[in-house]
N, C-alpha and C positions, 0 to 999 in steps of 0.2 A: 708482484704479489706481496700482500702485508702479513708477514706470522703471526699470530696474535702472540701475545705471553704477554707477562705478569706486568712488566713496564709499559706506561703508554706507549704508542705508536703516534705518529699525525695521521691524519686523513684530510680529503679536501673538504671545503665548507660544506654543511650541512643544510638539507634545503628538502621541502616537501614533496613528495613524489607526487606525481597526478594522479586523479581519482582513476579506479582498476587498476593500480598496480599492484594491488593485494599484499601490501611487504605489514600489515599489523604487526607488532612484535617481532619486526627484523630489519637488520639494515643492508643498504647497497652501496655499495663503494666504485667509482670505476674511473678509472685513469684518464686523461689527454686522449689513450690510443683507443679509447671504449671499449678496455677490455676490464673485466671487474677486478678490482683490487683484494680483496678476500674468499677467503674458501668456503664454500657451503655448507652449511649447518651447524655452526662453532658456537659455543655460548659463548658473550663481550659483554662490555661494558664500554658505550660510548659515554664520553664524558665530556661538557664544554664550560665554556666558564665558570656557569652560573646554576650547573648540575648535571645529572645523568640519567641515564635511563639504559637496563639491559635488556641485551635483544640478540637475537639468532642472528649468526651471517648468513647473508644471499648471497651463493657466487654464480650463481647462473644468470643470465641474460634475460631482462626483465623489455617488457611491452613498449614501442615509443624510443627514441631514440632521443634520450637524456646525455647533457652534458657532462664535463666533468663534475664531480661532488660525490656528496655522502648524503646516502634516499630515505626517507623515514616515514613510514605510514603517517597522515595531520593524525591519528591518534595519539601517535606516540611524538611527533612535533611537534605538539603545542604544550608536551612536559617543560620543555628547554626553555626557560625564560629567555633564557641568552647564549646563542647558537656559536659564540667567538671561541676560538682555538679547539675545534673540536680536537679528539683525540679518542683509541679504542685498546682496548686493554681483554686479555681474557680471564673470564671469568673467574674465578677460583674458591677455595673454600674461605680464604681470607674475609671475601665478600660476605658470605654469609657469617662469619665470625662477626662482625662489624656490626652488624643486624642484631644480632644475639645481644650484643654488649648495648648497644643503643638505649634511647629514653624511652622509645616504643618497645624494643623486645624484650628488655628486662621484666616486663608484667608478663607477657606472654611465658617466658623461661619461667617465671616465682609459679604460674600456675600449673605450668605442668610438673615441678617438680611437687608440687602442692598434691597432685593428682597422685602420683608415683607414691607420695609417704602415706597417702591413703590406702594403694591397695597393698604396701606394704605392712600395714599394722591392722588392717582384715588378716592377712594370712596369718600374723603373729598371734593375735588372740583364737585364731580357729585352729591354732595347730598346740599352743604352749601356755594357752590362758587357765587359771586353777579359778574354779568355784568357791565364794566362800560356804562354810554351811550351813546349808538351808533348816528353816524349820520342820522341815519331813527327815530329813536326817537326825535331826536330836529327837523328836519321836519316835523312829525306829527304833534307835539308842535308847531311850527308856522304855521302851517293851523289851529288846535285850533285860536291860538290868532289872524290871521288875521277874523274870520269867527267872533270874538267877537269885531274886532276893528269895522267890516262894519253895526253890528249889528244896532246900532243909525240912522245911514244913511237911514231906512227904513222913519223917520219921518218926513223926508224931504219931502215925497211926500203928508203926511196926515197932514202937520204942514205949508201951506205956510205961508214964511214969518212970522214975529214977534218975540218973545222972546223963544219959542220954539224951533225954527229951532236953531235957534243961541245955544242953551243950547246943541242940539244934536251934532252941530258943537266941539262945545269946548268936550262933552262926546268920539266925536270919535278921537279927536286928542289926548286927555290924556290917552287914551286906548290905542292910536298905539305909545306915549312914555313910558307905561308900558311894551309893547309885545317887543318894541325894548331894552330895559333893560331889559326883562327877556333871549332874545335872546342872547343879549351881557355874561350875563352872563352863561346861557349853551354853550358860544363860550370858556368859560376860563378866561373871560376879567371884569375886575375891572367895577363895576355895581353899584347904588345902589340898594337897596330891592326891586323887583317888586312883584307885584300880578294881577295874570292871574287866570281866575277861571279852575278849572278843568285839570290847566297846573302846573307841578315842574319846578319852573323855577333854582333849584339847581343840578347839575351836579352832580351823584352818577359816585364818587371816592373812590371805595371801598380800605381796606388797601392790599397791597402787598398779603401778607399771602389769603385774601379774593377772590382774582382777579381771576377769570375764565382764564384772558390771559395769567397769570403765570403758569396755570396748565402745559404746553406745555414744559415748561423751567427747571420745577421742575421735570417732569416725564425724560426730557430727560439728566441733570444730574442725575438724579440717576439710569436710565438704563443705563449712560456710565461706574457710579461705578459698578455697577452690573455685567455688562460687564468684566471691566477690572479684576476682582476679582475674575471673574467668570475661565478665563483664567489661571490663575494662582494659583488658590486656589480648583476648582471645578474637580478633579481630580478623586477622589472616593469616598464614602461614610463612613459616621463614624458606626461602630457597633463591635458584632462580625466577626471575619476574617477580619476584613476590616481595611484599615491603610489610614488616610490623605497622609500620604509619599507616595503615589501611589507604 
């Protein structure tokens, strides 16, 4: 009986099983004494000269009474260009590392990690993205500050005349040159410092990376990479039986 592990093994020459023997994606091994050489259902790696091909062990006793050798569905026989030194090996995760690193699976791997930075920068802008401010927000803001320029104007009616009125006067013009410097400056435009109560009169310019508007730009480079990658690399899956080279 052959152990599989990580080292090749030998087996005896490799040779097509006859039609109904049903081994697609597996092989049969069986000795001089026609008892089968490996155990049933092991993932391997037969390997011969000229390349390989992975496939489930048969250890049960297949249809027909086959000589010695190693049995291989013709699907899977006619992989083998060149059937000289076969040899069986088990499978491992080695195997698929190999895959991964390969001229085939490197597209496959760029696109999924491609996929991955996508929906990780959806979550970042739905959970931590700052708005800049909008033109309804500086509208708001100046109905705020007009509502606190007219505010003084009230004492006109309770103050006639005298040093009062005049004080409310001067109160409500130095208010409506605050509102209009705070406005100038939620416009973009060169201000000095104002103070509005209850009003930001500083325009939240969050950075790039930050920007809620950028989400749109980010998601959509990187679903073009994802895309294109996806084309040309997204062809089959890595594992057992499975080959990036489609």
């Amino acid at each position: 009986m052959i152990e599989l592990k990580r080292e090749p093994s030998d087996v005896p020459a490799v040779h097509a099983a006859a039609q109904g023997a049903a081994l697609a994606g597996r092989v049969y091994a069986v000795g001089a004494d026609k008892k089968p050489l490996l155990r049933h259902g092991k993932k391997a790696v037969l390997t011969t000269q000229d390349g390989s091909v992975e496939v489930r062990t048969w250890g049960k006793l297949i249809d027909g009474d086959p000589g010695e050798g190693t049995y291989l569905d013709a699907s899977d026989y006619v992989k083998l260009a060149n059937t000289a030194l076969p040899k069986i090996q088990r499978y491992t995760w080695h195997d698929t590392w190999h895959k991964i690193w390969s001229p085939d699976g490197i597209p496959l791997l760029l696109s999924t990690l491609a996929g991955v930075l996508v929906a990780a920068a959806g979550i970042y802008f739905a959970a931590w993205a700052d708005k800049p401010t909008s033109a309804a927000t500086v509208a708001d803001r100046a109905q705020t500050g007009i509502e606190w320029i007219v505010e003084p104007a009230d004492r006109f009616d309770v103050q006639p005349g005298g040093q009062p009125v005049a004080d409310a006067r001067r109160e409500v013009h130095r208010r409506a040159v605050q509102v209009a410097r705070c406005l100038d400056r939620l416009g973009g435009r060169d201000a000095p410092t104002a103070v509005v109560p209850k009003v930001s009169c500083s325009p939240k310019t969050p950075a790039v990376y930050r920007n809620s508007d950028s989400a749109a730009w980010v998601t959509l480079a990187a679903g073009l990479l994802t895309a294109v990658l996806a084309v040309f690399g997204l062809r089959t899956s890595f594992g057992f039986q499975k080959s990036p080279a489609g």
